[in-house]
N, C-alpha and C positions, 0 to 999 in steps of 0.2 A: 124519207127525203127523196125528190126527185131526179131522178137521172142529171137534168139541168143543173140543178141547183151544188151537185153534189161536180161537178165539172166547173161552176163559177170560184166553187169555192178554192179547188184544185187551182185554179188558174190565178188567184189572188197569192194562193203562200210558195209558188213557183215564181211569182213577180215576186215576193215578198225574199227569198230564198237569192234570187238575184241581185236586188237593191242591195242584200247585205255583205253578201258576196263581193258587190263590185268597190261598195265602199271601205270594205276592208284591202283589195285590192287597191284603191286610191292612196288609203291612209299609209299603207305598208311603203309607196311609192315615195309619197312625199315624206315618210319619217328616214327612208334612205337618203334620199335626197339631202335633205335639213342635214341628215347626221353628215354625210358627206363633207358639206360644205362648211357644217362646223368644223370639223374634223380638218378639212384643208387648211382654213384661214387661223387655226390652233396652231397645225403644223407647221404654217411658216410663220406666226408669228415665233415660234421657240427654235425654229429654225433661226429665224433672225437673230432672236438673242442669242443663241448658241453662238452661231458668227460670230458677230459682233465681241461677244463676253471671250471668245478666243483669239482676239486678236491683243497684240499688244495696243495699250491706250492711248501713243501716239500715234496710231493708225486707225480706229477709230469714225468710224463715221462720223463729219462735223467735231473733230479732234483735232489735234493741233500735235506737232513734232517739238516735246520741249528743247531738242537740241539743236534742229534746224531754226527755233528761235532764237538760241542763245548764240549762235554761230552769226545770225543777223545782226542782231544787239551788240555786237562786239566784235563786228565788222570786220573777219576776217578774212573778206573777200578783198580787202583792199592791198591786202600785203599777197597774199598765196593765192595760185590760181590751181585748178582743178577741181572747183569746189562744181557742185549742183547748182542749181537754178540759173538767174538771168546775171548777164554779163556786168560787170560792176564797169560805170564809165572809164576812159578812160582817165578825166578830167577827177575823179576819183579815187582812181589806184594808185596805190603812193609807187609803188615798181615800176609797173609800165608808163606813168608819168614821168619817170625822172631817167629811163631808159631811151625814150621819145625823143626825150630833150637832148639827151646826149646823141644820140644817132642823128638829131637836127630832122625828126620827120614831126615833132608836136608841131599843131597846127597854131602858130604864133608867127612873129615878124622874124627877119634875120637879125636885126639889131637885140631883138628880146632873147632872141634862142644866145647869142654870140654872148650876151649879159648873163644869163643865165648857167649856161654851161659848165665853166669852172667853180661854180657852187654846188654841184651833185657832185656826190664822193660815196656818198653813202646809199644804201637802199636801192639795189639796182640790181638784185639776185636773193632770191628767197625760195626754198625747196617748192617745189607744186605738192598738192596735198595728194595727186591720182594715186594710187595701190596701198593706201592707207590701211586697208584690209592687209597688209602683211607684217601689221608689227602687232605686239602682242599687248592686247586690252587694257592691263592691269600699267602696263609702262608709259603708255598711250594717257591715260588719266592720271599717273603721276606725274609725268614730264608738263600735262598741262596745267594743272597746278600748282610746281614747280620746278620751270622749264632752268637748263642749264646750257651752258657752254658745249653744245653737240655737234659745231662747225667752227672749229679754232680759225678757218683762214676766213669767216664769214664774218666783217663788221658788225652786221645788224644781228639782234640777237633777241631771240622771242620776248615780247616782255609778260610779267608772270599779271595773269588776269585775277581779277578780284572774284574767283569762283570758288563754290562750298564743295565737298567729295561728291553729291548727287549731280551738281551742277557737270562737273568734268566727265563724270561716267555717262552723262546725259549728251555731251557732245562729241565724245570718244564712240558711244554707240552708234550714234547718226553715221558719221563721219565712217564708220568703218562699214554700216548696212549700204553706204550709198557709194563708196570709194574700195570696190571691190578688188582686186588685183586681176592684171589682166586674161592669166590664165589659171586654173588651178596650181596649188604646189602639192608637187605629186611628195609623199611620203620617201626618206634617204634612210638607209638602213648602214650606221655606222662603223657594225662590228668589224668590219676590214679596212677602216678610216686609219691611213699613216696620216700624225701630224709632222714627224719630220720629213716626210716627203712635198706635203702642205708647204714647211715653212720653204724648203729650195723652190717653188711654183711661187711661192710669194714673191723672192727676191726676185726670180727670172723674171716673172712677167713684171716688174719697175710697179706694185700697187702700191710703193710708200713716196709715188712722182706726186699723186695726188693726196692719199688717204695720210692722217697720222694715225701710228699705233702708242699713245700714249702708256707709260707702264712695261713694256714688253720691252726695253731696255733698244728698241730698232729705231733708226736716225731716220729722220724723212730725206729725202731727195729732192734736192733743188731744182729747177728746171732749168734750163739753157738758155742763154738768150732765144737762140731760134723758138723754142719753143713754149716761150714762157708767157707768151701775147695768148696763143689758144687755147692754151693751159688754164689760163686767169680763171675762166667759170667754173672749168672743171672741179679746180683746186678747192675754188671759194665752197662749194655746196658738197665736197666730199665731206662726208660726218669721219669723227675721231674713232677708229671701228674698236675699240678700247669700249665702245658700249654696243657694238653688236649683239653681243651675249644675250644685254636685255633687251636689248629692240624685238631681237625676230629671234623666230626658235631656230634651231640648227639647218633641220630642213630647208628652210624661206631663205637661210644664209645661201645653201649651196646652189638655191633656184637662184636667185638674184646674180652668184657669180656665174654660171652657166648661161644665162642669157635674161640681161635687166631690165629688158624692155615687155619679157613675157612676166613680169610680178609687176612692173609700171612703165606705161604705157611711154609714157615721155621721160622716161631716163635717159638722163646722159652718160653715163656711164658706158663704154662702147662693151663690145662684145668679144671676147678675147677667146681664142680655137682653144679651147679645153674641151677636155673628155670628161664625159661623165663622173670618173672616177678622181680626175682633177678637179672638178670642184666638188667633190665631197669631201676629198684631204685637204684643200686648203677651207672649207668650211668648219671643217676638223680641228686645223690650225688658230683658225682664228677666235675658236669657242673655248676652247681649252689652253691655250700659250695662258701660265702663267704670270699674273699683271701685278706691278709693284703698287701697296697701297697709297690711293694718294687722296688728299684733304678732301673731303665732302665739297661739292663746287657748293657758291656762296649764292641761293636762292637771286636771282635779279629784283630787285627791288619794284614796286609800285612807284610810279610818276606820282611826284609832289602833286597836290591841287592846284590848279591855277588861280 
């Protein structure tokens, strides 16, 4: 073989050596590549569903709040205010329509307001729903399914809604995810809780001007002429603390008597110079005074059909 021939030949399997070279180098590239972006568009799709599959079902991408429906559906924005979303009309609201009217600012004639007027009597104070988050779940979807007598000086009195035990937990949940309390309630540690010191902190500070303690054998307080005009609301939307117990747990009791505006935001309730330690005993007081049995209240009945 000659010199030439034996260097063509060289120079062929040295291309040849390279070509294959390069195209394993290519193929290597693009199967990283490929896998890559399989590999990425894998992991978020299961990333997605991960998401997604963890969240609860009313939140949901393209999901829907069975409670915030049924709270629409049964329009409880017309009576209680503090709810989420958009402002329910005035022209709407059965409360602040008939508050309007009696304050003489509804947007009507003076002749209609003057006509008008001595016909509201009723519905013209109903609790706000804000710090919902501080009563306790299970009380919260029994009272809505069958609500009772929880504001004796309060005319108006929940009426009991045509809902199943899923349906109530479903609006209890909403309501208490979206109606948080204003500030945390820090944890009360009872072991050094006097409730006989409680009960003289009850009497002093006058809480039976407003509240009744049904059972607990204590007479309410009448209020004064002076002051029985600014009293009116107070009185009407104090609840009967005879169900304290089950509304809130002990702790949320002695937040709310320590300062009732840091568990809901628009309480009326004032703020009265207690010590930490005063209101853990009258919290004390007011979870444990023993209460005389009395008759199961009578479920509120469902409205006739029209």
């Amino acid at each position: 073989m000659c010199p030439r021939s034996a260097l063509i030949r060289l120079s062929v399997l040295v291309a040849l050596i390279c070509v294959v070279g390069l195209s394993a180098q290519v193929s290597a590239q693009m199967s990283t590549q490929v896998s890559t972006q399989v590999s990425a568009q894998v992991s978020a799709q299961v990333s997605t569903q991960v998401s997604a599959a963890s969240l609860p079902p009313a939140s949901r991408p393209g999901g829907s709040d069975a409670g915030a429906e049924l709270v629409q559906r049964f329009e409880c924005g017309r009576c209680h205010e503090g709810l989420p979303g958009p402002a329910v009309p005035l022209q709407s609201h059965c409360i602040q329509c008939h508050r309007a009217i009696k304050e003489g600012t509804y947007p009507a004639s003076t002749d209609q307001l003057a006509r008008w007027r001595p016909r509201i009597i009723n519905l013209q104070q109903t609790p706000s729903l804000a710090g919902v988050a501080r009563l306790r779940p299970q009380w919260l979807v029994d009272y809505l399914r069958s609500p009772h007598d929880l504001r004796p000086r309060l005319a108006p009195a929940m009426p009991r809604l045509d809902l199943d035990a899923g349906e109530a937990r479903a609006i209890a949940a909403y309501l208490q995810r979206r109606l948080s309390v204003a500030q945390p309630v820090p944890e009360v540690a009872f072991d050094q809780a006097d409730a006989v010191r409680g009960a003289r902190l009850f009497r002093a500070n006058g809480c039976m001007s407003c509240h009744a303690f049904s059972g607990s054998g204590l007479v309410a307080l009448e209020p004064t002429a002076a002051t029985a005009g600014e009293q009116d609301q107070l009185r009407a939307l104090a609840p009967d603390l005879r169900h304290a117990r089950r509304r809130m747990d002990a702790s949320a009791v002695a937040a709310w008597i320590a300062d009732p505006k840091s568990v809901k935001a628009d309480a009326l309730m004032p703020r009265f110079l207690l010590s930490s330690d005063d209101a853990r005993d009258l919290a004390y007081f007011l979870v444990t005074t023993p209460l005389e049995d009395s008759p199961a209240p009578d479920p509120i009945a469902l409205p006739a059909p029209l």
